[in-house]
N, C-alpha and C positions, 0 to 999 in steps of 0.2 A: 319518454325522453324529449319529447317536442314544448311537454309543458312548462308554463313560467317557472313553477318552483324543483323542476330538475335540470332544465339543461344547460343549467351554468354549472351541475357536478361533474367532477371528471369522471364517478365511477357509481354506479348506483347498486349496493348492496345490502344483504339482510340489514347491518346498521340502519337504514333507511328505509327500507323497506317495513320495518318492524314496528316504525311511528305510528303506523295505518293500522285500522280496526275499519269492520267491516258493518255496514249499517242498513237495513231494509223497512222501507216505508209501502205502506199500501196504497191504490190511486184515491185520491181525494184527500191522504193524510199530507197533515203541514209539517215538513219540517222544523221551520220555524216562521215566525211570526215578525213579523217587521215593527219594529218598537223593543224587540227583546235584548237581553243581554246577549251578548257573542258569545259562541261556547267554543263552537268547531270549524273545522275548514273542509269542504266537500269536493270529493271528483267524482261524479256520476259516472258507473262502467256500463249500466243497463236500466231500460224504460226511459220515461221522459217527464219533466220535470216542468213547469209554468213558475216564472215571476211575478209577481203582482204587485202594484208600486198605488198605494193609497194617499191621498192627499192629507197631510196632519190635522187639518182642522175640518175638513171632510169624511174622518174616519166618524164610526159611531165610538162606542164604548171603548176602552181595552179589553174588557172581555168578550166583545164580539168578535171571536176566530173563526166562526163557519163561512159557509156560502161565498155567493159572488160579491157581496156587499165590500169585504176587506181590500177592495183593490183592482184597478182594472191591471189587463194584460201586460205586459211589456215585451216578455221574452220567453221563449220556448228553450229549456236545456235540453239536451241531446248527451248520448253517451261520449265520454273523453272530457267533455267540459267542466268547469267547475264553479264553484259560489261559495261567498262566504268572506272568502279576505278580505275585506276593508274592514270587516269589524276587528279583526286581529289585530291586523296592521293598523289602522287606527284608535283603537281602543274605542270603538263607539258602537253605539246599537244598531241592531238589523237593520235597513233601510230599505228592504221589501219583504213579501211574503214571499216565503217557494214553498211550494205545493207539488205532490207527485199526482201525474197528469194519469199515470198509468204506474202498475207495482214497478216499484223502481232498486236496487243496489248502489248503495253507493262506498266509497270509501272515505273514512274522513280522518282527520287529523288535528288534534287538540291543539290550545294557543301556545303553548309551551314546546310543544314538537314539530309546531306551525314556524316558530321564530328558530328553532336552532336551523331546522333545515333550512330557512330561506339565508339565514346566515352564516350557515359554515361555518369553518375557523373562527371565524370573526366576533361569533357568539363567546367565545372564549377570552378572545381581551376585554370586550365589554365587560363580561363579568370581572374579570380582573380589576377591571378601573372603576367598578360600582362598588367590589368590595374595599378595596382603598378608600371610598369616598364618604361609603354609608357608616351612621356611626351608631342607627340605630337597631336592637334585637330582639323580636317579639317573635314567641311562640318560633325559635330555630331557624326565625330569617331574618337576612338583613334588609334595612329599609334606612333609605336617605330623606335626610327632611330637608324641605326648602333653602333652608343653610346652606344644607352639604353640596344640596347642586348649585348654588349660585357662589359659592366657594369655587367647585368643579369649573363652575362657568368661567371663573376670575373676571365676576362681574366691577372689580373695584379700576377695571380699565376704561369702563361706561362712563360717560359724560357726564359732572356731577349732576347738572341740572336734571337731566333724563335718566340716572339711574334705578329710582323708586320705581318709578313709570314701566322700563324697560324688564325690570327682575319681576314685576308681578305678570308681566304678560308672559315672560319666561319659564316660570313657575305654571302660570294656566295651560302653558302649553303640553311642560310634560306631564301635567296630569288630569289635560282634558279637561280643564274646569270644573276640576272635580274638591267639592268640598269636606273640611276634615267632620267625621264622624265619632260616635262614641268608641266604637274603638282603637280612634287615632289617638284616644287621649287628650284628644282638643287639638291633635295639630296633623295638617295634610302632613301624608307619609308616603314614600315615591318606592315603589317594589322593584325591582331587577328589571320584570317586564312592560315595566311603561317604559324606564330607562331605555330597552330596546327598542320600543316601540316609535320613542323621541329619536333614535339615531336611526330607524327604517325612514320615519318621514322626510327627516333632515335630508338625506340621501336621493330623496324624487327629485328626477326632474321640474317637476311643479312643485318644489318644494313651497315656497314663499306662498304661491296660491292656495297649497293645502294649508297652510297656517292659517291666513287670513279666514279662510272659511272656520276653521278650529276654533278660533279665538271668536268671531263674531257668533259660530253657534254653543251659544251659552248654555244650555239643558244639554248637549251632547245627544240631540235628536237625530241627529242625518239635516235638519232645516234651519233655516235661518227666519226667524218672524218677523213683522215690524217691533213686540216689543221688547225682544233681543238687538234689534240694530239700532233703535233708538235708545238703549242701556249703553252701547258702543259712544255712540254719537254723543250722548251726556258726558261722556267720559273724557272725551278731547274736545269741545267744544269750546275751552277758553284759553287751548294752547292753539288749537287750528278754525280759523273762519270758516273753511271748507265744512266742517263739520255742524258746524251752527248754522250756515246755510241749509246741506241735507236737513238739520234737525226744523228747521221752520218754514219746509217747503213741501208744502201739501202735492204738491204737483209730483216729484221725487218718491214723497211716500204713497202716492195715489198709483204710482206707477208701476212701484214694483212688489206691492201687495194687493192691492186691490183699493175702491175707494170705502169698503166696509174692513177694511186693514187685516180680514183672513184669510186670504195668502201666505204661502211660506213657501220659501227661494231653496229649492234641492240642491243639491251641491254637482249636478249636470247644469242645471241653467245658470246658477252660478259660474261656472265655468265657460258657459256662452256670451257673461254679460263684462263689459269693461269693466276690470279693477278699479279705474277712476268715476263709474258710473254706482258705485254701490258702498264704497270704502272711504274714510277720507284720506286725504295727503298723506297726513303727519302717523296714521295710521299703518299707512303700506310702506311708507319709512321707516316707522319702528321695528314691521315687521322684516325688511330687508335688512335692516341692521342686526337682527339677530342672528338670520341664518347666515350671513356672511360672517359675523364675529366667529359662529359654533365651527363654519366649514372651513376659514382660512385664517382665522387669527387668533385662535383658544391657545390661551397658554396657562395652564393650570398654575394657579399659586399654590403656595406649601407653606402654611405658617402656623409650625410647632412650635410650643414653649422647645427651649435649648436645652433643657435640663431632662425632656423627654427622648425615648426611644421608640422608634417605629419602625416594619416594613412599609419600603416602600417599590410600587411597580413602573420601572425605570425603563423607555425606551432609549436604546444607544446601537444605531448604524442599521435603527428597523428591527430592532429586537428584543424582546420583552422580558425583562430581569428582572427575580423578585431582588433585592439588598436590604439587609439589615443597617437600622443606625441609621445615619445622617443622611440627608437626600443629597446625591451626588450632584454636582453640578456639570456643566456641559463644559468640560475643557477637551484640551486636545488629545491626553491623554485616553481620556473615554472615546471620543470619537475615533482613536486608531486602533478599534476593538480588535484585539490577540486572535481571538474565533474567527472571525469576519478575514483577518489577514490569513490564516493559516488554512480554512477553506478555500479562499481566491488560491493559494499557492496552489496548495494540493490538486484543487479540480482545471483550476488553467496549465497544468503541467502536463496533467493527465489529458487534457485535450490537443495540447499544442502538440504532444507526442503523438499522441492519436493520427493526427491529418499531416507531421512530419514529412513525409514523403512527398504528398500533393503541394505543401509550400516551397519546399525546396526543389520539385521540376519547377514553379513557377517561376523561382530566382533564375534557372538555368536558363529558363525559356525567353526569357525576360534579356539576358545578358550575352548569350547564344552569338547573335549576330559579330559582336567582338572580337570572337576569336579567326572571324573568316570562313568557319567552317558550323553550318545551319545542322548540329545532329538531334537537335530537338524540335523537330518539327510536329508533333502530334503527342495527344496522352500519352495513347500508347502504345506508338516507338520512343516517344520521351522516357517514358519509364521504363523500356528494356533497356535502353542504350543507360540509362542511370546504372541500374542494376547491372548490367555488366563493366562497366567501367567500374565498378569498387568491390566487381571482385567476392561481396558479398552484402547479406541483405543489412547490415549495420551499417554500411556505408549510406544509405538512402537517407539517415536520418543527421546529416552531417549538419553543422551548425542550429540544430534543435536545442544543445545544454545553453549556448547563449541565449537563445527564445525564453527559455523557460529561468533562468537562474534572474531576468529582467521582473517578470510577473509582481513579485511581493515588494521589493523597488517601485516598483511604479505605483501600486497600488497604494505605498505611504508616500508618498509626493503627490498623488493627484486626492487622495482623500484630507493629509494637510492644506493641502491648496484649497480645495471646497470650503474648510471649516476656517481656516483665515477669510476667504474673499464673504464668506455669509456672515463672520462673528462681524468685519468690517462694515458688513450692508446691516449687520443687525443695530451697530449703533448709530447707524447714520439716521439722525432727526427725520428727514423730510420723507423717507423710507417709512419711518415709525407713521408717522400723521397724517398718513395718506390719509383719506378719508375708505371706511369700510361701503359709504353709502355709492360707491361708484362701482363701474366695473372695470375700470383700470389695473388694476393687482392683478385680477383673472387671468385678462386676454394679454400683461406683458410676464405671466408669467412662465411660462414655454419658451420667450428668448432669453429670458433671465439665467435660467436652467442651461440654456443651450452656451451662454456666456462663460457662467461656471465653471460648465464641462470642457468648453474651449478650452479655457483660461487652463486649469490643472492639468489639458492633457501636453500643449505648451510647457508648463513646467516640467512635467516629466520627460516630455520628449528629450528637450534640451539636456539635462540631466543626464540621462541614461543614453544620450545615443550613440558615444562612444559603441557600447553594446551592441546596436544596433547595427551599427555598422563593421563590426567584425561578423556578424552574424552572417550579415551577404557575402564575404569574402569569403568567409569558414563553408560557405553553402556551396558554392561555386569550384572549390578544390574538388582534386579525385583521387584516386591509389597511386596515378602516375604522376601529379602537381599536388603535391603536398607543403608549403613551403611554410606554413602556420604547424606550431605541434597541439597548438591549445589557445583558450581564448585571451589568457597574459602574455603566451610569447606572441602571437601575431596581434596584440596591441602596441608590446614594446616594439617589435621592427619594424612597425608601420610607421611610428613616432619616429623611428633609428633613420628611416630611409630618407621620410618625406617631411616629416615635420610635426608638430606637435596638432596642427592645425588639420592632419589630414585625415583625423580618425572625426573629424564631423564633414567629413564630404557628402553633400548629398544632403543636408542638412536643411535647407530653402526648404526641396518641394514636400521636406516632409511635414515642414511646419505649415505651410501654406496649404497642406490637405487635412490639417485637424479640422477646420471650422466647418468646411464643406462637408468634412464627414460624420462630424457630431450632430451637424443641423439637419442635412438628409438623414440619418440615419434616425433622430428624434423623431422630425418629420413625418416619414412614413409609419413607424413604430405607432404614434399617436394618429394616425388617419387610418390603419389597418384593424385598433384595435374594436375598435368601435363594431365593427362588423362579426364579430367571438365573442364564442362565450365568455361569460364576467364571471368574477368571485363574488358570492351570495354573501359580504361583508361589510358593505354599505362603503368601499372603494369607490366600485366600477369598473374595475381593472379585469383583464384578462386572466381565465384559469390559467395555470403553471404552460400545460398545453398550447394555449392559443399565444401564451407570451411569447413560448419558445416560436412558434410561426411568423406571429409578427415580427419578434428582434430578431431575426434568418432573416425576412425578407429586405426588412429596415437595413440590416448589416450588409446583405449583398448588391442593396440598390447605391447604398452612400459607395463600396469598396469600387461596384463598376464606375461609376461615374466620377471618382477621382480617382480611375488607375493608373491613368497616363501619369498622376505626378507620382507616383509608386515605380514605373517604368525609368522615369528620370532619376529618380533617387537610388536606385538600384545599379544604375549603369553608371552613375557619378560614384557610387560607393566602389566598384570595383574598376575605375580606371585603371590600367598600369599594371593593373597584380596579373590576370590571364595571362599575359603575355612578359609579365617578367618585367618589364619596365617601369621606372619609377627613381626618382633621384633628389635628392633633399632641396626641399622648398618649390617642390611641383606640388601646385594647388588643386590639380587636376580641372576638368573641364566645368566652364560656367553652366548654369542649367538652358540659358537661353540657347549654346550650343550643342546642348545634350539634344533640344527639341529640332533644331533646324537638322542636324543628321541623322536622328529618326525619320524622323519628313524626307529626307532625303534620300536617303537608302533604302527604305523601306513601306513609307507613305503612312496612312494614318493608321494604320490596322496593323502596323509596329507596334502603337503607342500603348496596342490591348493582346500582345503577345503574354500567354500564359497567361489569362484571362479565367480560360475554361476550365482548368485545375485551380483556381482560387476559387470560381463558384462552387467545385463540387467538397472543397472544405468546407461552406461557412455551415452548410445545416447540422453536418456529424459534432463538427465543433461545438457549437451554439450547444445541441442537445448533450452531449456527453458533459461540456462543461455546467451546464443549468441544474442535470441533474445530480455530478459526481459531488457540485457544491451542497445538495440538498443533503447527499446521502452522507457527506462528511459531515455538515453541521447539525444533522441529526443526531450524530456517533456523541458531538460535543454538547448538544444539549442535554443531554443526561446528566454529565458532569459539573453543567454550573445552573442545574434547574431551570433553563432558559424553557418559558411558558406557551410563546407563539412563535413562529417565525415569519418573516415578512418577505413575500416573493417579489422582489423588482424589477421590474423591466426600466427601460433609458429614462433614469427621470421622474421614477416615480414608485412609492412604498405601496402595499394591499393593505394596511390596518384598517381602521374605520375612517371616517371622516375626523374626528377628532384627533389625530395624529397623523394620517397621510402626510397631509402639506407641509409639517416641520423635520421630514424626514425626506420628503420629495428632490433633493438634488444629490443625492450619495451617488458615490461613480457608477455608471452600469457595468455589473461585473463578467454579464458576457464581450462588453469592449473593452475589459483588459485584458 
């Protein structure tokens, strides 16, 4: 469980377990051989294992495998540890010997059971979107040809001048500089698992570094030579000066091969030497430009003759659709997906009913002071004195049908609000032409997100707070102070009594807490996750598990730290009703005065009355909702073939990287 390719699962069973075959080598015997094609993936459980790392142009033969001559030392394996991955994951050859030091066990796992496990789910839309894409079928597979990915790529967004340029390094990259053969037919042909293999890399953190080295190691050796990086430097030399310098600077190449030029740069020292010390400019530009287009600005083109019929794999609100016929386009319609609304209904219903009680002493506790007489002073005498006062246990749940009848309300107002304020930024010019080559887009876009979210929760609030606000009064009645029968009539006599103006009382500090609470709550969510385990989908996002942790904690740190205006807005909503009093075109209290007789009566630890019952909802909630929505859209994916599903936390999709970011600001559905 502690290893890399398990502890991002939430559960490890015979499914996975069963990828694994069991393997034994004698001491002295080689596993393999560094120079070799990749086969397997190794975890050593017993004996001990040596590395040996031989310099390329200091090996003897290829077929010298014996003795000490293939390699000096590097590393001693030990049982639990493992070898092998980079050739998976990279698609490249061995890049040391291992040898069994002593009889050794191991367990190993093949490239193909190597990539589903390290990818999860995620293996799944991949395949998805390669079968969509590939158009070629040999021998019962499918296989994309350079076309099809740079279709996929919707390289026709490329710069014209730099387009030729850019799509051939794009091309080398998903297929390792690998040339077409006799039975390509005469043309490279790109299998399932390079495909994978291109969206594992994309996904490092050293992405652009792993490229660079990729692309400069031309033979796909594990080394980079002088007459591989002088092949590079030929190549840009009369777009970049930089490059024509490196290429006629004895000093440069004396230094980093040697001055009889047999040296070759491993992709460790590689890694130790500056980018700008080995690569030229225009070079590590080109290369930055890719993975930024692949990671944040891929937008697949679609260009069928009109006369033809196709499926196609449609993501809408993080969800992956097979549709027949015409490729749907991105209206509002599709973005207010039926599923999507009917699970938020059902599983936020079911939560908000859930913790019922615990929100409603908080209303009481919240508003207590009011009446002159303090009977909710703790849980729980809070919650006995609830419970007896109505007499019976249905009463605890009083103004919960308002709570919940808001849910799917709010949910099509703040999710049309997202797809207006994005379809707006989408056609705004200067948005478009940002430049890919900066990091600007990146780092604003977490406020952009948090803008968004403001912006639609704003809209809904406004909207719906009528609602909102009969809620707190319906909460605060008991068996003996009934004067609402339902949530129409104490809307019309609120209107009857005080005025049309007085069902948004309270209205300021609710609005004045969205921002602070959507951006803490973002906030923390993304500084927490980082510390969880991730989905193995080429995201980076937190398992289902770790989500539900982080958005519990995100949700309970934004909720304290803007309770007070929750305090305000609560005590504004129910001026006048506790005690009966109220008379048409009383506006009831400003909030600046709601705060100064808190402070006054009571001091600052008013402000976070009924505090303690709002924290110990958010976790039951958070989880009962996170999962009641999994287990109900799983009920409905059956029914419309829905192929993956996309678990989001505040702000952000699980697909792969080539879809995350254009799905990245949907509402987070545990904060409705």
């Amino acid at each position: 469980e502690e290893h890399f390719l398990f502890r991002s699962l939430d559960r490890i069973g015979p499914s996975e377990l069963n990828l694994f075959f069991k393997l034994k080598f004698r001491a002295g015997e080689e596993i393999f051989h560094q120079g070799d094609a990749h086969d397997n993936f190794y975890i050593l459980s017993k004996g001990e294992c040596e590395r040996h790392i031989s310099h390329p142009k200091s090996r003897g033969s290829s077929d010298d495998r014996q003795g000490e001559g293939s390699g000096s030392l590097a590393k001693t394996i030990f049982p639990g540890e493992s070898f092998g991955e980079l050739g998976l994951m990279y698609n490249s050859r061995r890049s040391a010997t291992i040898r069994a030091r002593t009889d050794v066990e191991c367990w190993a796992i093949n490239a193909e059971g190597f990539h589903r496990l390290h990818l999860g789910g995620g293996a799944r839309y991949l395949q998805a979107v390669f079968q969509k894409n590939a158009s070629v079928k040999l021998d019962g597979k499918l296989y994309a040809t350079p076309e099809d990915f740079l279709k996929f790529a919707n390289v026709d967004t490329f710069p014209q001048e730099d387009r030729e340029r850019l799509s051939r390094l794009l091309i080398s990259l998903v297929t390792s500089n690998r040339k077409a053969d006799e039975s390509d037919n005469g043309k490279v042909l790109i299998d399932f698992w390079e495909f994978v293999r291109f969206d594992i890399v994309l996904n490092q953190p050293n992405a652009e570094a792993e490229f660079g080295f990729r692309l400069a190691d031309r033979n796909n050796s594990g080394f980079i030579d002088a007459e591989e990086l002088m092949s590079l430097l030929n190549e840009y030399k009369d777009i970049d000066e930089e490059a024509e310098k490196m290429l006629s600077s004895f000093h440069f190449l004396s230094n980093l091969f040697g001055r009889d030029g047999s040296h070759a740069i491993s992709y460790k020292e590689y890694c130790k030497l500056p980018l700008g010390s080995i690569l030229p400019g225009q070079f590590r530009r080109d290369v930055h430009f890719l993975a930024e287009h692949m990671l944040y600005h891929l937008e697949p083109a679609v260009t069928h003759d009109e006369d033809e019929s196709h499926d196609y794999v449609d993501v809408v609100n993080g969800y992956l659709y097979k549709t027949e016929g015409e490729q749907p386009k991105n209206t509002m319609k599709q973005h207010l997906d039926p599923l999507h609304l009917l699970a938020v209904g059902i599983s936020g219903a079911v939560a908000r009913t859930f913790v019922a009680p615990l929100e409603r002493l908080k209303i009481l506790m919240q508003t207590d002071s009011l009446t002159g007489r303090k009977k909710f002073t703790g849980l729980w005498k809070g919650m006995k004195t609830m419970v007896h006062r109505e007499r019976s246990l249905m009463g605890i749940f009083r103004g919960n049908a308002a709570n919940v009848i808001r849910i799917v309300p709010t949910a099509i107002i703040q999710l049309s609000a997202v797809f207006l304020i994005r379809e707006k930024l989408g056609h705004n010019d200067e948005l478009r032409k940002q430049s890919v080559q900066s990091k600007e887009f990146k780092a604003s876009s977490g406020s952009t997100k948090i803008a968004i979210a403001g912006v639609s929760g704003l809209c809904a609030g406004i909207a719906l707070y009528p609602l909102e606000f009969i809620r707190g009064r319906l909460s605060v009645q008991s068996a003996s102070h009934c004067p609402y029968n339902g949530i129409l009539h104490g809307l019309r006599s609120s209107i009857r009594q005080t005025g049309l103006l007085s069902v948004y009382r309270g209205l300021t500090p609710s609005l004045l807490g969205v921002f602070p609470y959507v951006g803490i709550s973002y906030a923390t969510y993304d500084q927490l996750r980082h510390f969880f385990p991730k989905l193995q989908d080429g995201s980076g996002l937190p398992t289902p598990t770790s989500a539900v942790i982080c958005g519990s904690v995100g949700s309970l740190t934004a909720q304290t730290l803007a309770y007070p205006l929750d305090t305000c807005r609560r005590r504004m909503q129910v001026h006048g009703f506790l005690d009966g009093i109220g008379r048409q075109g009383d506006k009831g209290p400003r909030m600046a005065d709601v705060i100064r007789e808190i402070h006054r009566t009571q001091g600052m630890l008013g402000f976070y009355r009924g505090v303690v019952p709002n924290a110990l909802k958010v976790v039951p909630s958070t989880i009962v909702a996170y999962y009641m929505y999994d287990f109900v859209r799983t009920r409905l994916i059956i029914e419309r073939s829905l192929w993956f599903r996309n678990e989001s936390g505040p702000g952000d999709g699980t697909l792969t990287a080539f879809t995350a970011k254009s799905i990245s600001e949907t509402t987070d559905r545990s904060g409705l």
